[in-house]
N, C-alpha and C positions, 0 to 999 in steps of 0.2 A: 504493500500500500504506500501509497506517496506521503511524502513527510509533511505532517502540518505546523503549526504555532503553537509555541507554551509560554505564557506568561510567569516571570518570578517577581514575586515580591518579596522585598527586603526593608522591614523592618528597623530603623536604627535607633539611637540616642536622643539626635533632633530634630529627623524627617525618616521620610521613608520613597521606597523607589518602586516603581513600577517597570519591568523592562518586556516588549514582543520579540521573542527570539525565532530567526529561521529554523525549523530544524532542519532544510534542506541544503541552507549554508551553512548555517553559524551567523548570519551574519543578526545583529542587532538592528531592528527594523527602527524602535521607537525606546525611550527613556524617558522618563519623566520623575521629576523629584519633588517632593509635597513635604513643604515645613510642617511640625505640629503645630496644630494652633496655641495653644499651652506651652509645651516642651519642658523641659527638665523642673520641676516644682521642689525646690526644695528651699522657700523661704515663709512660705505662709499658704496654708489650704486655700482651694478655693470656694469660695461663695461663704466663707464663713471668718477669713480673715487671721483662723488661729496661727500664730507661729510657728512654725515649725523645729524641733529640736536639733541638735547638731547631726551631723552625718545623714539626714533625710534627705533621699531622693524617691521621688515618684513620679508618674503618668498618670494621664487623664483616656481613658479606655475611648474615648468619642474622639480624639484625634486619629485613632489607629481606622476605624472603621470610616472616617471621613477621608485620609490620605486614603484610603486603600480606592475607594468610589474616585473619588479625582483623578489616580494618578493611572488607573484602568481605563475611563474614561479617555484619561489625554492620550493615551499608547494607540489606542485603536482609532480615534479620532483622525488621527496619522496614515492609518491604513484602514478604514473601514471594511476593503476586503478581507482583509483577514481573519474578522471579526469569530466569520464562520467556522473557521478551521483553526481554529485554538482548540487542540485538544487536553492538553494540561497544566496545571496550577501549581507551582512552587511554593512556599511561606519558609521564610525565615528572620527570627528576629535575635534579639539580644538575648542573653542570658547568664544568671538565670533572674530575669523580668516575670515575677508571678503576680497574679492577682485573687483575693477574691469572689467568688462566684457564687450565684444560688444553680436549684437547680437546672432549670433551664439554660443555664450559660449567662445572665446577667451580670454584670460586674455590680458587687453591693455598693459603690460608689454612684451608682446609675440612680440608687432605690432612695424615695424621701429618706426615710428615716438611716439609713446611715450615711448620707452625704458629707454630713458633719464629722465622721468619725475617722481621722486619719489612717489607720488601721483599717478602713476598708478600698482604700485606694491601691492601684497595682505599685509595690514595690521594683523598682530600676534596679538594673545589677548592679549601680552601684548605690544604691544603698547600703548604708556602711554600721546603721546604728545598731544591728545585733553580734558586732563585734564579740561583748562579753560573753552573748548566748553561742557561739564559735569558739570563744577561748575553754569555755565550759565542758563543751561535746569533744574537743578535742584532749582536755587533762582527763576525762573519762575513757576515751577509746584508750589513752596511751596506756591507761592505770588498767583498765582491764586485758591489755592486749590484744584488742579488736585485731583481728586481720584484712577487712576492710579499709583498714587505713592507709595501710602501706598501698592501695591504689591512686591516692591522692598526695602521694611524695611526701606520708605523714603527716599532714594538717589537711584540716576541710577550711574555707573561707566563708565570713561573714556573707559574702554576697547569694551564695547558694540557698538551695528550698530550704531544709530544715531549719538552721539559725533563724532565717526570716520568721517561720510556721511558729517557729516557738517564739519569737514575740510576740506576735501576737496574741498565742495562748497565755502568758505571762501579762500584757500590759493592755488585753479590751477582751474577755473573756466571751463576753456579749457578741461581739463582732465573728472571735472564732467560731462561737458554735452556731451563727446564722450562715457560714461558709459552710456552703456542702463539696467544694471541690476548690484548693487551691492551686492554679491552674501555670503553667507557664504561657506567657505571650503567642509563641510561636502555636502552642497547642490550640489557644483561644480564638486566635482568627480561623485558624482549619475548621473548629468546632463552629463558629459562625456560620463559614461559608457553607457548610456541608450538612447542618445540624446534627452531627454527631461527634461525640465528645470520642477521640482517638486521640491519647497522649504517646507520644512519641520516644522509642526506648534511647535517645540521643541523647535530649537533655537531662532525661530522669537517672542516665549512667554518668555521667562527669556530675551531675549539679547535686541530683535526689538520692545520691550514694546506693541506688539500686543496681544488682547484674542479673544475668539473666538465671548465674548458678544457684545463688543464694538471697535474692530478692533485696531486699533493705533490711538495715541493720534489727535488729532483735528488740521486741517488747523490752526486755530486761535491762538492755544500754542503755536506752533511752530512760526507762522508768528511775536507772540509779544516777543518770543526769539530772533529770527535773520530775521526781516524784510526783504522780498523778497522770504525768502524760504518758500515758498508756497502751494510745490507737493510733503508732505512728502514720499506718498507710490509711487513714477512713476519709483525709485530705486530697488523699495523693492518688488512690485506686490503686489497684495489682497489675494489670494488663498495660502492655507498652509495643507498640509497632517498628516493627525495623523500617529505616530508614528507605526509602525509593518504592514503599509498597502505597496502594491508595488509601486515604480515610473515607473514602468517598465519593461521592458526585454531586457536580456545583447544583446546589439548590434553588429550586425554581424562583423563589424571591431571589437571589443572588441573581443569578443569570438574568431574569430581566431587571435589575436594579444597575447591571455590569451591562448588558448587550451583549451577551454570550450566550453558545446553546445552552442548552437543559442538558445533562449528564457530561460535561467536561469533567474531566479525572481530577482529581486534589491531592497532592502527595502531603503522607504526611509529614509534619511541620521538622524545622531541621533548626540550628544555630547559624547566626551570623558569619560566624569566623569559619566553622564546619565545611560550612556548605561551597566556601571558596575556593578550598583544595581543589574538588572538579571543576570549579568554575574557571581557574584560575590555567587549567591542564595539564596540574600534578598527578602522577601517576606513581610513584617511586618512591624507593624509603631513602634516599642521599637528599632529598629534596627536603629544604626548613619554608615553609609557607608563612611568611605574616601578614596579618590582616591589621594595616597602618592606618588608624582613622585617631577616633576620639581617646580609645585605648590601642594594645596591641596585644592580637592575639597569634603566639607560633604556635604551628602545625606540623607532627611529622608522622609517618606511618612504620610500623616496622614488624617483619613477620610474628615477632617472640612480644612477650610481657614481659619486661626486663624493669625487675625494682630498682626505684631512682627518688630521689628526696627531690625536691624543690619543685617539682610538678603540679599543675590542678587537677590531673584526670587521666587516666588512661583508660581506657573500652573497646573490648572487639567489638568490629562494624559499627566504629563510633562515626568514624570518617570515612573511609570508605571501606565495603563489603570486602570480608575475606583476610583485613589485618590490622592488626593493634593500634587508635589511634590514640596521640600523644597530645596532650595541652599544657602549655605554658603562656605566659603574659605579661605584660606591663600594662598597670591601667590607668595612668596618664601621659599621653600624649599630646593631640589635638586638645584636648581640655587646659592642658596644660600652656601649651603655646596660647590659646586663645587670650587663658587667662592672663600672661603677660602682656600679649598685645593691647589686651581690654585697658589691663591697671596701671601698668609700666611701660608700656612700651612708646618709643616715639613716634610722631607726627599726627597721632589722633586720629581722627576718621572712623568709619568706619573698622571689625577685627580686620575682615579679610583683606585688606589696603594695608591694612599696619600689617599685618603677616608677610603679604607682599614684600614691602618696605625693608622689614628686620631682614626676612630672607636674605635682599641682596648687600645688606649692610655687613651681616654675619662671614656671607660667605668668601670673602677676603683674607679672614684672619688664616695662618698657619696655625697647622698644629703647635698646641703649646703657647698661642701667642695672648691668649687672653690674661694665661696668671691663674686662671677659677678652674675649678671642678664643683660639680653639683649633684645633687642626688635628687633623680628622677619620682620622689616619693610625695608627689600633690595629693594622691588620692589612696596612699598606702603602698604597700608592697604585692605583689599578686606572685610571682618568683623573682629567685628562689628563695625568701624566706617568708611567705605565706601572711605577712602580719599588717593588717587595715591601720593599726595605731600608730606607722611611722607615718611619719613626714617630712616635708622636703628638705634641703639642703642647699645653699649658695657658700661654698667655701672663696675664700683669696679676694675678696674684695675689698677696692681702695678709693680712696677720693679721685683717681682718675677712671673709676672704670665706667663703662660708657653700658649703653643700654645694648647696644648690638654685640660687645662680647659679653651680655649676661646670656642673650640669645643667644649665644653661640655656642655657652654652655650649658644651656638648656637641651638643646641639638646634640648637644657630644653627649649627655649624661642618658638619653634615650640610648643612644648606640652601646655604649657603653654598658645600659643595661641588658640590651640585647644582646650583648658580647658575654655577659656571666651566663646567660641563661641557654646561648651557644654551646658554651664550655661544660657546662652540666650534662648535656647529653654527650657531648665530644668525650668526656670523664666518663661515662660510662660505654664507652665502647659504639657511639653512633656514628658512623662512617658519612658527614655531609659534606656536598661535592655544589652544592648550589643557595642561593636564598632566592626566592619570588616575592616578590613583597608587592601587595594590591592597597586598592581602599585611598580615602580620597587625599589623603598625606601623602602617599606615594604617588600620588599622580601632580601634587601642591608644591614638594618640596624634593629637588635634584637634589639640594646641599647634604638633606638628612639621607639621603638612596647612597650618595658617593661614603659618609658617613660610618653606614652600615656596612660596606664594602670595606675601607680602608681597615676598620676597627675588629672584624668578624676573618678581615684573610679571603672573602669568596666573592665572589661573582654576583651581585644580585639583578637579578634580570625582573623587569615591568611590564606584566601584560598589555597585549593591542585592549584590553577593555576597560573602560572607565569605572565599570559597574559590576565588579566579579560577581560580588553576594547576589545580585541579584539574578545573573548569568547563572553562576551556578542551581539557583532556587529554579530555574525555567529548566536547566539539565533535566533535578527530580520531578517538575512537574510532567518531564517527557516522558520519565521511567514509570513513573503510574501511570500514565494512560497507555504504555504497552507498545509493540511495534506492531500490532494489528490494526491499532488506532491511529497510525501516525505517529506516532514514540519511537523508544528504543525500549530492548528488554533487558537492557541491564546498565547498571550507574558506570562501568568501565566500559563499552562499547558506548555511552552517550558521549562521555568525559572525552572519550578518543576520537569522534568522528567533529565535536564543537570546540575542539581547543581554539583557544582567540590568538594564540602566538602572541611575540615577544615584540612592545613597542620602544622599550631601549634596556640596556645590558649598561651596568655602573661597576668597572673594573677596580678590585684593588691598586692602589699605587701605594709600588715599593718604598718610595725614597717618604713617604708619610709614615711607615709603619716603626721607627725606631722611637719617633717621639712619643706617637698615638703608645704605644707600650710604656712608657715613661707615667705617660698621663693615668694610663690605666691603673699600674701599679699603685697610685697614691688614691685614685677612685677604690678602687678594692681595699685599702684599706680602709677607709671610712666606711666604707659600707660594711665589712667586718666588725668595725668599731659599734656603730652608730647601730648598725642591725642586728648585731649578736651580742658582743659583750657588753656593750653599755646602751643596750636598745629602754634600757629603764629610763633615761635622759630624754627620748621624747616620748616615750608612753606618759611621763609624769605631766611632759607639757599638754600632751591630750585631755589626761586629767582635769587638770585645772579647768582649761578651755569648756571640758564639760561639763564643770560642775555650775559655770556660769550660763550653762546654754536655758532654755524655756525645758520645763517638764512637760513628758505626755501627757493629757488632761486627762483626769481621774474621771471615768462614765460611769 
């Protein structure tokens, strides 16, 4: 049968993307990108004006369901013939971004009576406030010798399902038990479109600490965590879908709300950074994938389970079918630039201008020329030392330093982190021969691609496509709808006939690699210092910070 259309859509931080993919080329017919109307809320609820506590991030569940209508819309708008022969439907969003839900799929933020209740708003990945419920679950796994944990490079993070679930049960009691399903994002929009709730065994194995051998962790850890909490999966459900199979068929409100037929395929829901490997047209275990935007998330694949510390997550058929996928991350980046350009940086303007601006101001300086090293830690540590409570770092500054080499080492202290987290798999025996780096950073910033090159030793090569996640998410929408349908019937033969190929190649250079070492070495040790032995010296300053932030309000 002849090859038709699959839409992906790709969920992010501060919009989301809508892309129409050939399946007959490859080629990217139509893009479209839809801010959220809201976007990151983390200073005051809405419609009610409460404060918000420290470390709070959330969404507004009506921005997701409104980009999704808009940016489907604009793609086919583009090509109305196509409209027809869209055979299937990708989703991937952030994670792990959960929300709660009644049982129909409603987000309780939707409902009068809990609009008010911050706790029933979808929690953002990064959402960072159940830190302590994180430090808790993990002095329990270590004290009991959980063997689940060593999948997680020995620490689970704040950002993940359970931490979050259990604040809630701890801090709006009321709110938990009106949640009949706390849901992940990616899961919620399939469950939308499709009207059936199919959660997805992708996120539930890196985020929800589930596998397929031994389900989620035990009544009993949990119960000797936080006594009472009893029914870890009655949030979560037991049943979870491998990745490229269908949840579905678009449903008839959907499809004419969208202009699409009735029975389009709906894969189910996948991860942002996941879903990019195929997108992206990695196939191999030498190949390090990152996914460069607001955070960073590495990717690698490799035939064995091989235990490794500093990791988020390892899963068969996490990434792709048939072998071990691997996660690691940095999760400030883009957040991170902006926020200098917003607060610090020169010439004003709008970010994206001042980003601009530093860009070319930065990238002059030689290695070593600024004097600074810095630590990448705006939004905590994701690896390799797992801990939300640090924070960042501007060392060597003097009354001449100038705003574009703080930028500069802002940009070295990203690489740099991605050079430790390199080395951890390199330290464990991981044979890598290339880095891909996607996402809208690498397509923003040359300076920080040559960066990762010079600092890393390899090659990092930049997909022909502007829009991997969402490239990728239109891959799996092809895989459920089949190659009877106009698909493909498997996530390796889609990945292999839609590779987007290479829009530029960013070579190591020799003659930078003796200082970049220089600089490293004294990065590494701060980060040693400041993350391990004396990591007390900013958990303290967190402290404080929180003990001055607004309390959850008492319902």
């Amino acid at each position: 049968m002849a090859r038709g259309y699959a839409i992906g859509l790709d969920f992010g931080t501060a919009s989301a993307r809508a892309l129409l993919l050939d399946l007959a080329s490859g080629e990217e017919k139509a893009v479209s990108e839809v801010a959220y109307e809201r976007g990151v809320i983390d200073e005051a609820l809405p419609g009610s004006g409460e404060r918000l506590p420290l470390d709070w991030a959330l969404h507004d569940p009506g921005d997701y369901t409104a980009v999704l209508e808009a940016g489907v819309k604009a793609v086919l708008a583009e090509h109305p013939e196509a409209a027809g022969e869209v055979v299937g439907i990708g989703v991937d969003a952030t994670s792990c971004t959960v929300l709660p839900a009644s049982p129909n799929g409603t987000p309780l933020c939707q409902l009068d009576v809990w609009a008010k209740r911050p706790h029933a708003w979808p929690k953002l990945w990064k959402h960072h406030a159940a830190q302590p419920v994180a430090n808790r679950l993990n002095e329990v796994a270590a004290g009991r010798g959980e063997k689940w944990l060593s999948r997680y490079g020995g620490r689970i993070s704040s950002e993940w399902y359970f931490p979050k679930l259990i604040e809630v049960w701890l801090e709006d009691r009321e709110v938990y038990d009106a949640t009949a399903s706390f849901v992940e994002v990616t899961d919620w929009v399939v469950w939308q479109l499709t009207g059936h709730e199919r959660r997805s065994a992708c996120p539930a194995a890196y985020k929800a600490l589930w596998s397929p051998e031994g389900g989620i962790p035990s009544r009993e850890f949990f119960e000797a965590a936080y006594p009472g909490f009893s029914r870890p999966a009655e949030k979560l459900g037991g049943k979870f879908y491998p990745l490229g199979t269908s949840a579905g068929s678009l449903s008839a409100e959907w499809a004419d709300r969208l202009g699409l037929p009735r029975g389009v395929a709906v894969a189910v829901g996948n991860v942002d950074s996941f879903v990019s490997f195929p997108g992206a047209g990695a196939e191999d275990a030498g190949t390090w994938v990152m996914v460069v935007g607001t955070s960073i998330c590495d990717m690698v694949v490799h035939s064995q389970q091989v235990p490794l510390a500093g990791i988020t997550g390892v899963a068969r058929d996490g990434i792709l079918p048939g072998l071990y996928g691997y996660e690691a991350g940095q999760p400030a980046v883009g957040d991170m630039l902006g926020w200098f350009a917003a607060t610090l940086g020169a010439g004003g303007g709008p970010a994206g201008a001042s980003l601009a601006e530093l860009e070319r101001a930065a990238e002059p300086f030689a290695p070593g020329a600024t004097g600074l090293v810095a630590l990448d830690w705006w939004n905590g540590n994701r690896s390799v030392l797992g801990d939300a409570d640090l924070s960042g770092v501007v060392a060597g500054l003097t009354l001449q330093t100038s705003a574009a080499e703080v930028y500069r080492a802002l940009l070295e202290s990203i690489a740099f982190g991605n050079r430790a987290v390199l080395d951890n798999f390199r330290d464990s025996g991981f044979a890598l021969d290339k880095v891909v780096a996607c996402g809208g950073v690498a397509e923003k910033s040359p300076l920080l691609m040559q960066l990762f090159a010079d600092t890393s030793g390899l090659p990092v090569m930049v997909p022909a496509s502007q829009q991997v996640p969402a490239r990728g998410s239109a891959i799996f929408g092809a895989v459920a709808a089949g190659a009877g349908a106009g698909g493909f019937g498997s996530v390796k033969e889609a990945a292999a006939a839609l590779q987007p190929g290479t829009a530029r190649t960013y070579r190591p250079n020799p003659a930078a690699a003796p200082t970049y070492e220089a600089v490293f070495a004294v990065w590494k040790g701060l980060h040693d210092m400041l993350g391990r032995t004396e990591k007390g010296w900013l958990h303290e300053l967190k402290r404080l910070k929180r003990l001055q932030a607004p309390a959850p309000t008492d319902h």
